[in-house]
Each structure stands twice: as C-alpha cells, then as structure tokens.
N, C-alpha and C positions, 0 to 999 in steps of 0.2 A: 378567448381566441379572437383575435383581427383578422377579420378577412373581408373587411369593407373595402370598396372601391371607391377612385375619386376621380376625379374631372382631370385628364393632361391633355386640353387644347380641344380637341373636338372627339377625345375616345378615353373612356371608360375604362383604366388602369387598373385592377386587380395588387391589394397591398398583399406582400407574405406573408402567409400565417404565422399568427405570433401571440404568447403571452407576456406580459408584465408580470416584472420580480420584484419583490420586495422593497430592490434597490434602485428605482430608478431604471430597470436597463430592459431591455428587450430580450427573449428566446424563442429562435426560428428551426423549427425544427419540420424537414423538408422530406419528402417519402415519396412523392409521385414524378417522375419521371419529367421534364422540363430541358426543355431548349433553351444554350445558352445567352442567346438573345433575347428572348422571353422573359429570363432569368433575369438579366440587367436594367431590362426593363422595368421590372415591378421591383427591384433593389433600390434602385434609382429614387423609383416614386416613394417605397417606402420609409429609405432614408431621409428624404426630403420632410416627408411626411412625420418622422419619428424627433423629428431636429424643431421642426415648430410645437412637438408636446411638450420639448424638455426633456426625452430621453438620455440619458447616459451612454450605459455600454449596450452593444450589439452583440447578442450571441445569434449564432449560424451554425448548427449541427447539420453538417453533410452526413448521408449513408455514402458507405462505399462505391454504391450502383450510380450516385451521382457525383463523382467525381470530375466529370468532366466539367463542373461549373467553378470549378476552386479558381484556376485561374480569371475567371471574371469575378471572383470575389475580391480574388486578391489585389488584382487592376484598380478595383475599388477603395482599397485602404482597409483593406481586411488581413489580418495575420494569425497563423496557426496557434493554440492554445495549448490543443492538445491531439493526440489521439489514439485510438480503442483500437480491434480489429478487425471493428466494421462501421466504423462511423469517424470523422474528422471535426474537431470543433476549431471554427475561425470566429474572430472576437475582434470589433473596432468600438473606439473611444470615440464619441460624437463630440463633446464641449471641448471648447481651445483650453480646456485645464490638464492638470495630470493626472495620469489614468489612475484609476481606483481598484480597477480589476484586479480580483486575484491573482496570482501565478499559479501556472502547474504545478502539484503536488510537487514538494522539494525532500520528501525521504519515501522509501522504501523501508517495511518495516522486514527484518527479521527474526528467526529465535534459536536460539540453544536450549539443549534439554539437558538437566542435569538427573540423570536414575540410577540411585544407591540402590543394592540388593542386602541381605543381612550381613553380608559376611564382610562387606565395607568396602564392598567392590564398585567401579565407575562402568557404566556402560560406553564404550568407544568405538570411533567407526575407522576404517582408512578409507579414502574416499577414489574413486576411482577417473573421476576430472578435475578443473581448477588448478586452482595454486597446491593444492597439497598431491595433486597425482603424481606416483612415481615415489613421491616423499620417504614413504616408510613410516609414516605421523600417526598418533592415536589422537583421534579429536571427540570431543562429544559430537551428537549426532545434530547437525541443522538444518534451516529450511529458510525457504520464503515466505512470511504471509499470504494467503489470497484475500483477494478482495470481498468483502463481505465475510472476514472469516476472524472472531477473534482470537485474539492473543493463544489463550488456553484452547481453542480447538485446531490453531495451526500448532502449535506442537506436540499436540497428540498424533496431529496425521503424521507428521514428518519420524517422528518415534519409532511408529507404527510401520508407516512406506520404506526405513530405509534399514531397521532393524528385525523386525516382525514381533517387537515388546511391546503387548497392551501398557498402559499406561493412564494416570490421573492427575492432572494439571494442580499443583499445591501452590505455588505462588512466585513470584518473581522476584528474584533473589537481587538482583542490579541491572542495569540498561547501560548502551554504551552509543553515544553519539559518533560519528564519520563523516565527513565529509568529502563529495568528490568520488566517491566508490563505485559507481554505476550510469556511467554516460553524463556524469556531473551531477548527478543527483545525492543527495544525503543517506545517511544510513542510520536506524535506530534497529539497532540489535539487542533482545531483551535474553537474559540468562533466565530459564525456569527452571525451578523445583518440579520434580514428578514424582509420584508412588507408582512403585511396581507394581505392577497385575499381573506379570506371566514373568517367567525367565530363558524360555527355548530361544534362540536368534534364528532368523529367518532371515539371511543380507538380501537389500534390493540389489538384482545384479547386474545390472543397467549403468545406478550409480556406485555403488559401495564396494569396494575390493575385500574386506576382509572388518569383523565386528567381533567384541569380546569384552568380557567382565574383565577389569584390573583394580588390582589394590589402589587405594587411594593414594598411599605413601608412595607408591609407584609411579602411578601417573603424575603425583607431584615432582618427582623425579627425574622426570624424564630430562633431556638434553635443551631440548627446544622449549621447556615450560620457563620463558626467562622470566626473570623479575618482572613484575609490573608490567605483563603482556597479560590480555586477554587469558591465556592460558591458564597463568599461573595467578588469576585472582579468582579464576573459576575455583581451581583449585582450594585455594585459602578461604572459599565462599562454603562451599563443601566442609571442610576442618569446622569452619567456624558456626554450619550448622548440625551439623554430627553431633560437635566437642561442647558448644556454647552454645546452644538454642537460637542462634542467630534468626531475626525475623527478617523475611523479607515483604513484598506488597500483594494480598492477596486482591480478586475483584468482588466488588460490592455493585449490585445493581444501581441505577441510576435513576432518578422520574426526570422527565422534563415539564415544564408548561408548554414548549412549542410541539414537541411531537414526540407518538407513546412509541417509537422505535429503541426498541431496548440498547441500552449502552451500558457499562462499569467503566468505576473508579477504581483503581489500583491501590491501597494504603496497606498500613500497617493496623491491623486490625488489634493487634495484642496492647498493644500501647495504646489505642483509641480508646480500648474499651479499659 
C-alpha cells in the first residue's frame, strides 16, 4: 500500500492509496470520505508521481458514497470501466502508447437445461416475460449465470427456481456464441444435460406461465422448432443422446500454479480416457 507523502512546493501532499499489479499499473481503491478538492489534489500529485515510476494503467474504484468525486476524475483523463452496484471503476492510460487495459467483460454467460424423465419426456416451460410472453412456445427452462456461480450450479438453481425439479448437472451437451444481445454485450449460452431427481412441477409464478413433461418427438415437432434454430438442435442433441450415446463436455477440476481458487475444464471425458 502507497500512502507516502511528498514535497509540492512548501506542503506535504498525501499520495492515494494504492497498490502495484502485476502489470505495471496502479489500484486506488478509496473508502473514506473526501472532498473533491482534496481529492485532485492528491490525484494530481499522485499522478505525477506514478508517471516518473513508469506506471502504466490507473485503476480508481469509487464506492457509491463517493461519487461525488467522478467528475474530477474524469476532468483528469479518467474514463468508466466498468460498474457494480455499489462501486464504479475509472481506469486511465499514463504512457503516450496504446492502452493495454483490458475491456469490460464482453459476454454474459447463460444456460439451458435439458431433463429427460423415463418415458422420453422433455421438461418445458412457457415463460411469462421476454420475447416468448404471450407466445404460447414450449421452451426448456433457462437462466442467467451468477457471478461466482458455475456452470453446473447456475442450472441446477434456474431448474429448480423456475420448475420446482431437483435435478443433477451431467454435462454440456453444446455452447452457442451471440453477439450484441444485451446492451452490446456477447452471449455464451451453454445447453446442459441434467438427471432427474424429482418429477412433481412446482412453476415459478412470478416468471413461468405454465411447465410440463412432453414427448420428445413432440417437442421436435412443434411449429416454431425450425431447422437449424437453437430449438431444433436442442432437440436433435436429445435424439442423438437417448438414441446414440452422444457425449458431450463434462467438468474436470483444474490445479493452478498462480492460485488454489478452484476452477474446471469442460471436455469429453469418454474419449480422453
């Protein structure tokens, strides 16, 4: 942490707190309450100061509570990154080179579940917002990731939340890339395999209109399952693990050298081994 002071003219300037990342760059991350004067002040001096070490990039995490300093950040040559909802991060580039900085996360991940019962039945939802409200559509049931939440335990919840079918994450049947689907951001939408553990439906009733077991030859059927839509390769993905032992990518745990935060790898496990 930087919180040394230095000489500006005949007073005692106070740098921002700060650590050194990996990459060359600075992270300021600001909690106590400051006047926005104050505030450019010790920007001022730390920038200066950061510029004769060779620093890179500038990160600056605002809390919410101090929002009132953005604009003199931004007066500075500072520009939004990103932000949470309760914290804002502004990021500037010191060297007259091309920034190096990453971008804000460019996808949102989501998931499809796909839950056979014995009898060769699809579990489907109607959805009661979105593009399919009103529809009359039988869709599988889907969701969003959370953050910090993998693959296999965001489609257990969504299963679970919007059906009321326990359920067991087997593996990931295909992934589908989008672009532009959410305020310009990407979309990586993952189809997964589940095992049933219950069969009673319990609809969320907030989101879901209406949920139900259907034959598979039915839901491949249906009107709107066009060729080579989403729908109808869920579909053909189904058939061809029923009918053909189709594999798709289960997770394997991961080790790192940098850090013991568990992570998996998605593969085909049948073929590997």
């Amino acid at each position: 942490m930087d919180e040394m002071t230095i000489k500006d003219g005949v007073e005692n300037v106070q740098l921002l707190p700060a650590i050194y990342d990996d990459y060359g760059g600075v992270v300021v991350e600001l909690t106590e309450h400051m006047d926005p004067t104050v505030f450019l002040t010790r920007l001022k001096t730390s920038m200066s100061q950061w510029t004769l070490q060779g620093k890179k990039g500038v990160w600056i995490k605002l809390p919410i509570h101090l929002v009132n300093l953005v604009e003199t950040a931004v007066k500075e040559g500072f520009r939004y990154h990103h932000a949470e909802p309760d914290y804002l991060m502004l990021i500037n580039w010191i060297p007259e080179t091309t920034s190096t900085i990453p971008a804000n996360a460019s996808h949102r991940v989501g998931v499809g579940a796909v839950v056979l019962n014995d009898k060769r039945e699809i579990l489907l939802v109607q959805e009661k917002n979105g593009r399919w409200r009103g529809a009359n559509a039988w869709k599988i049931p889907t969701g969003i990731v959370e953050m910090g939440e993998d693959i296999s335990e965001g489609v257990i919840r969504e299963v679970k939340e919007e059906t009321g079918i326990d359920t067991e994450f087997v593996e990931v049947l295909a992934f589908r890339q989008w672009h532009k689907v959410f305020f310009g951001k990407s979309d990586l939408f993952f189809v997964c395999m589940m095992r049933r553990l219950s069969s009673d439906i319990k609809i969320q009733e907030l989101e879901i209109e209406a949920a139900q077991w259907m034959p598979l030859e039915e839901y491949a059927a249906l009107p709107y399952v066009e060729k080579e839509s989403l729908m109808w390769y869920t579909s053909e993905l189904c058939k061809a693990k029923v009918d053909k032992g189709y594999s798709g990518f289960s997770p394997q745990p991961v080790t790192s050298f940098f850090s013991d935060k568990p992570s998996h790898i998605y593969l085909n496990t049948r073929d590997l081994n």
